[in-house]
C-alpha positions in Angstrom: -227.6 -17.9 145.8 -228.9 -19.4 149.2 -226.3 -22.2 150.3 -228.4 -23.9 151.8 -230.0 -25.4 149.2 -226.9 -25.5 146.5 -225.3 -29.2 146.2 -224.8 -31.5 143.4 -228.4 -33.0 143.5 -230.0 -29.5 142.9 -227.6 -28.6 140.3 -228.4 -31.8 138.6 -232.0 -30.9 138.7 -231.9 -27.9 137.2 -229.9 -28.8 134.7 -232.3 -31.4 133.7 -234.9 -28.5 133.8 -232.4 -26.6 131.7 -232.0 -29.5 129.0 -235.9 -29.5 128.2 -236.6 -28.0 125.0 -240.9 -27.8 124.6 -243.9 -27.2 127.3 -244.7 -30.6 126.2 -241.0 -32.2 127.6 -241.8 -30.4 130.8 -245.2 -31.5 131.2 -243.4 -35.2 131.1 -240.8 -34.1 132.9 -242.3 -32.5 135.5 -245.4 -35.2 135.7 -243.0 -37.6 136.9 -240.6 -35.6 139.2 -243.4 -34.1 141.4 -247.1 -35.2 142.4 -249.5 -33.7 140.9 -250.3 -31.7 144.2 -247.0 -30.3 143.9 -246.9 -29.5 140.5 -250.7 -27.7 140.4 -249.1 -25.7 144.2 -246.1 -24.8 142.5 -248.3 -23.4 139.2 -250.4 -21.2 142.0 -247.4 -19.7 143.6 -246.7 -18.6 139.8 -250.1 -17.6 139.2 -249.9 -15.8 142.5 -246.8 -13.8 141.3 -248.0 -12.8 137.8 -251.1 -11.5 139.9 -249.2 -9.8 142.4 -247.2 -8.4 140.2 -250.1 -6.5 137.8 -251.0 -5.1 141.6 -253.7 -7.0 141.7 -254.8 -7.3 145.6 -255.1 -10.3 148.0 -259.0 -10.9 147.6 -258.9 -11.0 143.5 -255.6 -13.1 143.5 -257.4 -15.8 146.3 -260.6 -15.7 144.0 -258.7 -16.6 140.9 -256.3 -19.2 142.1 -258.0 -20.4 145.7 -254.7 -19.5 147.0 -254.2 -19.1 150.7 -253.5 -14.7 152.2 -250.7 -16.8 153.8 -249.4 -18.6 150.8 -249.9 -14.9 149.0 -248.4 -13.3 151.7 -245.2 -16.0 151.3 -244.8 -15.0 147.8 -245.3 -11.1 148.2 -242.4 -11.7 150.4 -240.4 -13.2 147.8 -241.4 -10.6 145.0 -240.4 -8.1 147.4 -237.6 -9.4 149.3 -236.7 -12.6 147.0 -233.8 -13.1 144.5 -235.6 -11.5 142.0 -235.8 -14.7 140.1 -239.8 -14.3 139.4 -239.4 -10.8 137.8 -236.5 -12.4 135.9 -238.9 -15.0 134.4 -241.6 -12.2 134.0 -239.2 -10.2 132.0 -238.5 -13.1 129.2 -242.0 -14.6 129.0 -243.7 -11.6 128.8 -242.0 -8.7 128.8 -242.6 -7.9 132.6 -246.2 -7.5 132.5 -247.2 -10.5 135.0 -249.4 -11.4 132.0 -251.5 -14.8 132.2 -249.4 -17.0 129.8 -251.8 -20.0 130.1 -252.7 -19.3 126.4 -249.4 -19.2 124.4 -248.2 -21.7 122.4 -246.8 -24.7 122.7 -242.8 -24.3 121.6 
């Protein structure tokens, strides 16, 4: 865990994160923490991952999602190098394939 960012205030957020229940609570959750800017930067950088993640290379993955080679670059990093908190989440929402999950249900 990086201590610079654990306090109080971030462990309130995420467990107000944690306490949503349906896409449709974090999509009013969310809509109100963060501009929308943020929000649609932080979707890319998961878009980015998924990508990444099937192997897909740099020029597909900046067609697709606009995404900068630096902002690609940033998260290869983190895939690589990171926490391993995105190959967590790929592992639960769809069973480590980096699929798309745009289309799945609401739930």
């Amino acid at each position: 865990m990086n201590k610079r960012i654990k306090s109080e205030a971030v462990d309130y957020l995420f467990d107000a994160i944690l306490s949503l229940r349906t896409r449709e609570e974090c999509y009013r959750f969310f809509e109100d923490l963060c501009t929308v800017n943020e929000l649609l930067s932080l979707s890319q950088r998961c878009d980015v991952a998924a990508m990444l993640n099937r192997k897909c290379t740099y020029v597909e993955i900046a067609e697709k999602t606009g995404a900068s080679t630096a902002t690609i670059s940033r998260v290869n990093r983190s895939l690589h190098y990171g926490n391993d908190g995105y190959e967590l989440v790929f592992s639960r929402i769809d069973g480590n394939t980096g699929e798309d999950t745009t289309q799945q249900k609401d739930g």
